[in-house]
N, C-alpha and C positions, 0 to 999 in steps of 0.2 A: 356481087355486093362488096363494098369495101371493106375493110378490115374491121371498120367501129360502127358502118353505118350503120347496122341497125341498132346500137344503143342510141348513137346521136339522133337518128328519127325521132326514137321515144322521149329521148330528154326535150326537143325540139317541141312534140307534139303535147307533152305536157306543160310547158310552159303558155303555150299556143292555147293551151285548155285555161288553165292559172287567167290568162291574160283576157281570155272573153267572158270569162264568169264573173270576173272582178268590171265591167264594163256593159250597163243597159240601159236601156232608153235612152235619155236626151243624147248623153255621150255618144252612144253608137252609133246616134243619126249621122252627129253635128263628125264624127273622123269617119263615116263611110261617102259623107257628105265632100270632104275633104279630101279620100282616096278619090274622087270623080272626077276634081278639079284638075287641068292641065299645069306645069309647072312652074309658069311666069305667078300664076293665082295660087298656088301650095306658095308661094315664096311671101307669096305680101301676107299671104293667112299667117305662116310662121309667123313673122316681123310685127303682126299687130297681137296676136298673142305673146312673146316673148315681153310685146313692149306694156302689154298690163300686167303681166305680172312681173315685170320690172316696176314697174310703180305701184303695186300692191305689196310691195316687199316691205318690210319693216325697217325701218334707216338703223345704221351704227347706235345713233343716241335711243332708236325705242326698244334695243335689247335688252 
C-alpha cells in the first residue's frame, strides 16, 4: 500500500458517502441517466445545462 493510501481511501470514501446522501430521487436518476450516455451526448447534456443556468443567473443590475 502506499504511504497515505489508506487515509486518502477514507477521506475519498467519505466524501463519496457526503456526496450520495446529499443526492436522491429525481437527481440520481437524471446523472446515472447521464453516466449512461456516450460522450458526443455528455457533451450537448453539459452545454444545455450550463446554458439554463446561464440564463437563470441573475444579471449585474438584479444584484
Amino acid at each position: 500500500m502506499l504511504r497515505f493510501g489508506g487515509e486518502a481511501t477514507r477521506k475519498v470514501q467519505e466524501k463519496k458517502d457526503r456526496w450520495e446522501a446529499a443526492i436522491a430521487g429525481a437527481e440520481r436518476e437524471v446523472l446515472e441517466a447521464f453516466l449512461s450516455l456516450p460522450a458526443p451526448q455528455k457533451k450537448v447534456a453539459r452545454e444545455v445545462i450550463l446554458a439554463l443556468v446561464k440564463a437563470n443567473a441573475p444579471s449585474a443590475s438584479e444584484r
